[in-house]
TORKOL-4160 file (C-alpha; in steps of 0.2 Angstrom, whole numbers, padded with zeros to 4 digits, m for minus):
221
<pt num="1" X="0671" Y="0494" Z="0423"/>
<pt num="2" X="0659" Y="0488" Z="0436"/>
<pt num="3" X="0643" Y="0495" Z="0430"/>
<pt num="4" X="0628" Y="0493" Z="0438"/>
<pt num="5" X="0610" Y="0497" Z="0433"/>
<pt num="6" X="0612" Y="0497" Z="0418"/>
<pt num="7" X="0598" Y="0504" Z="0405"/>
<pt num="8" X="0597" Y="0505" Z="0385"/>
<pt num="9" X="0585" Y="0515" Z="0374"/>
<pt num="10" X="0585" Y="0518" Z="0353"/>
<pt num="11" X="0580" Y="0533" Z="0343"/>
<pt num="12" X="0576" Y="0524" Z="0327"/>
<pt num="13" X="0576" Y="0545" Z="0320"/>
<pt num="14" X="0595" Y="0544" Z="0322"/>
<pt num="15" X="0596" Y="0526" Z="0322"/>
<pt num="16" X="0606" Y="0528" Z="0337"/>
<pt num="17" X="0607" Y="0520" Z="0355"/>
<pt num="18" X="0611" Y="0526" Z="0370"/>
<pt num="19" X="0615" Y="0517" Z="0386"/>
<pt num="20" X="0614" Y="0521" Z="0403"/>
<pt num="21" X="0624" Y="0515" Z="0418"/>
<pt num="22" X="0631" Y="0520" Z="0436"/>
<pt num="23" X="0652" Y="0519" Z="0440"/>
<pt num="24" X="0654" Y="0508" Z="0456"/>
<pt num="25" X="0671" Y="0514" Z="0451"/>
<pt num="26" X="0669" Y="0530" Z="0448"/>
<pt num="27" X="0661" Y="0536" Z="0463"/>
<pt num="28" X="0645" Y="0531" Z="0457"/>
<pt num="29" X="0642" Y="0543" Z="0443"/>
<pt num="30" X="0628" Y="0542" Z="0429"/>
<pt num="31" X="0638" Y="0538" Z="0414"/>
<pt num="32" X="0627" Y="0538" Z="0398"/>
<pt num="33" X="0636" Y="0533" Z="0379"/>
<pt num="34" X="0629" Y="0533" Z="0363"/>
<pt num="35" X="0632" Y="0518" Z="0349"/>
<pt num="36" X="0629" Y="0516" Z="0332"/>
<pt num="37" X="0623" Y="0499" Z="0325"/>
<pt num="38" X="0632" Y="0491" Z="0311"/>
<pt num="39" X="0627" Y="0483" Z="0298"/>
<pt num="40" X="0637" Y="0466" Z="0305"/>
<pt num="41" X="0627" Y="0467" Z="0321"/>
<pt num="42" X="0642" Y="0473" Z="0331"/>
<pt num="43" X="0639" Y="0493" Z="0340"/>
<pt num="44" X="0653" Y="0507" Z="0337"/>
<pt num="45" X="0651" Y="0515" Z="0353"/>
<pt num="46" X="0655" Y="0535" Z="0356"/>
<pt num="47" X="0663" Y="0541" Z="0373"/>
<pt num="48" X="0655" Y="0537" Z="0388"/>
<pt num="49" X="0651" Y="0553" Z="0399"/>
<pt num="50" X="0648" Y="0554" Z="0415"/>
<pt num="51" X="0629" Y="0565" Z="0418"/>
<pt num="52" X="0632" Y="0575" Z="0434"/>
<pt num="53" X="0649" Y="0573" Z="0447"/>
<pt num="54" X="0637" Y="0566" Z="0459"/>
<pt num="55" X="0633" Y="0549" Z="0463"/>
<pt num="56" X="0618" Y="0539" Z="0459"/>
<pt num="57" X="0608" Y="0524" Z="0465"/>
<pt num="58" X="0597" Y="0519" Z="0450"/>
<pt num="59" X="0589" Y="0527" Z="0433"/>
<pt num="60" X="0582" Y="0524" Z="0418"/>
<pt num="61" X="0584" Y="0531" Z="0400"/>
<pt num="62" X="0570" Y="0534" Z="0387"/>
<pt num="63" X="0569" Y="0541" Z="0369"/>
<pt num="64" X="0556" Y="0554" Z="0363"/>
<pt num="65" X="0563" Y="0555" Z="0346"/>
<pt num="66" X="0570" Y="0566" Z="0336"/>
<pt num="67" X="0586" Y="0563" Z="0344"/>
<pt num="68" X="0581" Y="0568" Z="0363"/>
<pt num="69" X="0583" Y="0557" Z="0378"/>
<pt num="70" X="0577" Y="0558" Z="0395"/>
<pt num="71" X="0588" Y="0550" Z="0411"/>
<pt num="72" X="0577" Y="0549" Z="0427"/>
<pt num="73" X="0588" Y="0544" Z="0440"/>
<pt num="74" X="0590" Y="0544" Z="0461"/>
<pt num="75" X="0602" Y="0555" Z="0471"/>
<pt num="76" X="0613" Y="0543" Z="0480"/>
<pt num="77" X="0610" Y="0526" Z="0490"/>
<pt num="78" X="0603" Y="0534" Z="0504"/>
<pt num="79" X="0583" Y="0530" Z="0504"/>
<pt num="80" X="0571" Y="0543" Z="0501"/>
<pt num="81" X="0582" Y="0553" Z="0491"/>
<pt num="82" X="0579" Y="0565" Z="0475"/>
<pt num="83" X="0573" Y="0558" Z="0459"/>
<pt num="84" X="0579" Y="0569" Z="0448"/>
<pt num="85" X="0576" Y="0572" Z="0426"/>
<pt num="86" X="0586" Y="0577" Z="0415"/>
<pt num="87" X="0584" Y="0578" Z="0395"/>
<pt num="88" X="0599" Y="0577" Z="0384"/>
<pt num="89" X="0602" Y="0581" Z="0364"/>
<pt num="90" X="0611" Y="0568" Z="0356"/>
<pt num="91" X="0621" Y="0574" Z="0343"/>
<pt num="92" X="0621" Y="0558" Z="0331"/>
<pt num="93" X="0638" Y="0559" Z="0321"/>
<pt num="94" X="0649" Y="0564" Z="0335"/>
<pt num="95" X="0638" Y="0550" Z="0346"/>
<pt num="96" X="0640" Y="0564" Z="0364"/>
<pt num="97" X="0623" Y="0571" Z="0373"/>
<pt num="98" X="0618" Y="0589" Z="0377"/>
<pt num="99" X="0612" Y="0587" Z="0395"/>
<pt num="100" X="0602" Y="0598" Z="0400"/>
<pt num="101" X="0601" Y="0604" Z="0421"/>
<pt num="102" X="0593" Y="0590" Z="0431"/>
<pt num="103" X="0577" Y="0594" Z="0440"/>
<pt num="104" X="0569" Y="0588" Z="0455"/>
<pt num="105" X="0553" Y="0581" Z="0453"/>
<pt num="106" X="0550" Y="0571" Z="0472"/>
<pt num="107" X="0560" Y="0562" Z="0485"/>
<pt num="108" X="0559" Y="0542" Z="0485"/>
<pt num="109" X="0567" Y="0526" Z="0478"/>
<pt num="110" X="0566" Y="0515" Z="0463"/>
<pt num="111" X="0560" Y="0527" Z="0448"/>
<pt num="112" X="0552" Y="0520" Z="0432"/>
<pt num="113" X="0547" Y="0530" Z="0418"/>
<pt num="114" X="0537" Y="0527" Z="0398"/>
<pt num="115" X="0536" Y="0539" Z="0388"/>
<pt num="116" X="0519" Y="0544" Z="0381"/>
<pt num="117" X="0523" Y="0556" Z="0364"/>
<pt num="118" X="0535" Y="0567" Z="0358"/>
<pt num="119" X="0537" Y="0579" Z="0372"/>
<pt num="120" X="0528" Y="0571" Z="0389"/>
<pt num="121" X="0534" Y="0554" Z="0399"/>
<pt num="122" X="0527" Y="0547" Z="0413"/>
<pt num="123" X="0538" Y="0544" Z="0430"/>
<pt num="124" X="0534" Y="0534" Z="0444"/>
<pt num="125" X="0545" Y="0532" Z="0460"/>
<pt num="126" X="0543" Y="0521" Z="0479"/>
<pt num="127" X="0540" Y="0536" Z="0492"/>
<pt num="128" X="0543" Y="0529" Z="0509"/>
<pt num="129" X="0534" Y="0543" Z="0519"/>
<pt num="130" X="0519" Y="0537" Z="0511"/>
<pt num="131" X="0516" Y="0521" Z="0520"/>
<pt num="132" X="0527" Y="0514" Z="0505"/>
<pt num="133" X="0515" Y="0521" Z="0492"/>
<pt num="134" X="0520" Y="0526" Z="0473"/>
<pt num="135" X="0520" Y="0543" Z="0467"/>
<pt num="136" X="0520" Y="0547" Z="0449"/>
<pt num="137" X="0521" Y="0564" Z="0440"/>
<pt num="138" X="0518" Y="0566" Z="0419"/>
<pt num="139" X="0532" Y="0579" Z="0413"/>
<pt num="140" X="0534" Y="0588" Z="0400"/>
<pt num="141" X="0550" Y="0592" Z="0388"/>
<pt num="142" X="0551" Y="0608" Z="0385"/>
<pt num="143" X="0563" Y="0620" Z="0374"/>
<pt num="144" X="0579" Y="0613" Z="0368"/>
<pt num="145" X="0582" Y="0601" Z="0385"/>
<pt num="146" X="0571" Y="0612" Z="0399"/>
<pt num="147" X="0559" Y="0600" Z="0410"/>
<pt num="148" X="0542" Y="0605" Z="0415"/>
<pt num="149" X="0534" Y="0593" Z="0429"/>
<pt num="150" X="0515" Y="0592" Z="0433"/>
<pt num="151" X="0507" Y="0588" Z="0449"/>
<pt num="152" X="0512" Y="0573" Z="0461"/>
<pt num="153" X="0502" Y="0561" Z="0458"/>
<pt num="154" X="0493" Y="0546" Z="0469"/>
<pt num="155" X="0485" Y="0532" Z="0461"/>
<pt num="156" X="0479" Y="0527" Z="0478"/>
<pt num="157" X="0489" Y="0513" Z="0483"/>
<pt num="158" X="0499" Y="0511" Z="0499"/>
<pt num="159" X="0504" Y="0493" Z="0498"/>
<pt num="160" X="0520" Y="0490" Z="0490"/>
<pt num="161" X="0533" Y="0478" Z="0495"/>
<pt num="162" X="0549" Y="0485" Z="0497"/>
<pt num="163" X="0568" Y="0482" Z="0491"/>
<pt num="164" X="0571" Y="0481" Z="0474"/>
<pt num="165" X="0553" Y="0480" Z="0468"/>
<pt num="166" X="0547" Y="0493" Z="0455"/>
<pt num="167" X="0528" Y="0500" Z="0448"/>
<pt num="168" X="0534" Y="0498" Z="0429"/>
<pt num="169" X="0522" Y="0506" Z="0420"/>
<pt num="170" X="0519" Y="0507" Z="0400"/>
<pt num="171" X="0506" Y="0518" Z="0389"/>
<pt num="172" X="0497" Y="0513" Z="0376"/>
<pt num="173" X="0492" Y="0528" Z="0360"/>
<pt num="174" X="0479" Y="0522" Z="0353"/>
<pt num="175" X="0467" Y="0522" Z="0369"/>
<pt num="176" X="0478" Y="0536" Z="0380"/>
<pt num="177" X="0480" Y="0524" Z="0395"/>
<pt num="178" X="0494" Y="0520" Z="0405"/>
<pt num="179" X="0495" Y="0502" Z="0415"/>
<pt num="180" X="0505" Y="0500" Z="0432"/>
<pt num="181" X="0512" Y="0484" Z="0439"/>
<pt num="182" X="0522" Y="0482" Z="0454"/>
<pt num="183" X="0522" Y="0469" Z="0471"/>
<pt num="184" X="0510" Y="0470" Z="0487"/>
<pt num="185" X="0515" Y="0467" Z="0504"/>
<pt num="186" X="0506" Y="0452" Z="0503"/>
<pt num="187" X="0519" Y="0445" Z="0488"/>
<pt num="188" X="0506" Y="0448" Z="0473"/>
<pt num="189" X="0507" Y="0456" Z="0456"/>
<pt num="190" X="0491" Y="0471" Z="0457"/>
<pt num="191" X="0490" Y="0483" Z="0442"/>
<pt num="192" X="0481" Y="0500" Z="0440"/>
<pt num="193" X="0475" Y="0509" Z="0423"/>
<pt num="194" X="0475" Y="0528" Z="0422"/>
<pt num="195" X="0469" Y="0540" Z="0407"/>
<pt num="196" X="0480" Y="0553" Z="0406"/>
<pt num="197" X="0476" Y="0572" Z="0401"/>
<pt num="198" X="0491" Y="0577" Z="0395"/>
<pt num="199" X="0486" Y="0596" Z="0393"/>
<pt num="200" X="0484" Y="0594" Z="0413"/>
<pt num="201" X="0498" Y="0583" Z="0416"/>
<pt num="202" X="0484" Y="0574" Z="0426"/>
<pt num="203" X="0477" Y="0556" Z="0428"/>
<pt num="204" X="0461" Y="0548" Z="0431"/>
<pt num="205" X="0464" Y="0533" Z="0438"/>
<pt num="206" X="0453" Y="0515" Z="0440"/>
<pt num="207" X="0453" Y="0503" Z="0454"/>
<pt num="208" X="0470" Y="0492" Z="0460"/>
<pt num="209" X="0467" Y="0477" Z="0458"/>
<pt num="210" X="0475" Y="0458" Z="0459"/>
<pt num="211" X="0483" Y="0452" Z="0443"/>
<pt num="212" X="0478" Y="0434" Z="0442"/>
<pt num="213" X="0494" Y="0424" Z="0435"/>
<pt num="214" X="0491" Y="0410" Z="0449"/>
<pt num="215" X="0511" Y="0414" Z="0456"/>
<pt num="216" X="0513" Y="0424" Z="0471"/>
<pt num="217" X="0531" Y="0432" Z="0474"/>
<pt num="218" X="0531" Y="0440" Z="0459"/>
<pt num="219" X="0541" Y="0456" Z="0454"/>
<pt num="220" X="0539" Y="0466" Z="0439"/>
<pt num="221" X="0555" Y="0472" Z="0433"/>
């Protein structure tokens, strides 16, 4: 009861989804479960378990595949605090996760994340000692639910409204690229492209630039 935040991901490998939220009434922990669709529409969920005994702010869940999920979430409600990655193993019949330990990969607000293959995500977070830039790191899954985190990341934008606004970002396979949206200062939608090396767990970014949709106050989600 009283979730907040919630998140949903599949793994069509399993055909299994799992579903993040945080407990308002449960100290705010990071509670994940995993469902099974039924053939009548309806989801025959497993026991919902709580990640880590300490509280959470925000997160976001993503599937590589092959039954392996990655939760990216923030330390407490505090701002500027950890954002932290854990990857878990989903064992599909008995619908729990493996979870992994969670590792710190920066301090800030707001995460987002896409996943870019079968072993590497992207992550971007709000880092308010950075004149309210965005960081972003590319990291890797490695072993049975270890984490492996590249270089921190700065597109080179500083302008970013604050407060419930988030840099979404999604990748794109066929041409290795990964788009970024998020709110200005100013109350308008820019976006960024990046090519990412993957090898490096580096990006080569273009220029920011205004997304013309005509509305100002607009805030990707």
């Amino acid at each position: 009861s009283n979730a907040y935040n919630m998140d949903i991901c599949y793994d069509s490998s399993i055909d299994r989804v799992m579903m993040y939220w945080r407990s308002e009434t449960n100290s705010n922990r990071p509670y994940v479960a995993v469902g099974e669709v039924n053939a009548n529409g309806s989801i025959t969920w497993g026991t919902a378990q709580y990640v880590t005994t300490y509280d959470r702010a925000e997160g976001t869940i993503q599937s590589f595949g092959n039954g392996k999920v990655m939760l990216v979430s923030k330390y407490s409600w505090s701002d500027n605090q950890y954002i932290k990655v854990a990857i878990g193993v989903v064992n599909a019949s008995a619908k729990t996760i493996a979870w992994g330990s969670e590792v710190n990969i920066g301090t800030g607000d707001e995460p987002r994340s896409c996943i870019i293959n079968s072993t590497h995500a992207f992550i971007t977070w709000r880092q308010q000692n950075a004149s309210n830039g965005m960081m972003c790191k590319i990291i890797e899954q490695t072993g049975t639910n270890g984490v492996t985190a590249g270089s921190q990341l700065n597109p080179g934008w500083s302008s970013f409204y604050m407060g419930g606004s988030h840099a979404k970002p999604t990748y794109n396979s066929s041409t290795n690229k990964v788009v970024i949206t998020w709110r200005d200062t100013s109350n308008y939608l820019k976006g960024v492209v990046g090519t990412i090396n993957i090898s490096g767990k580096s990006i080569s970014w273009g220029s920011a630039t205004n997304v013309n949709t005509g509305q100002p106050n607009y805030t990707p989600n």
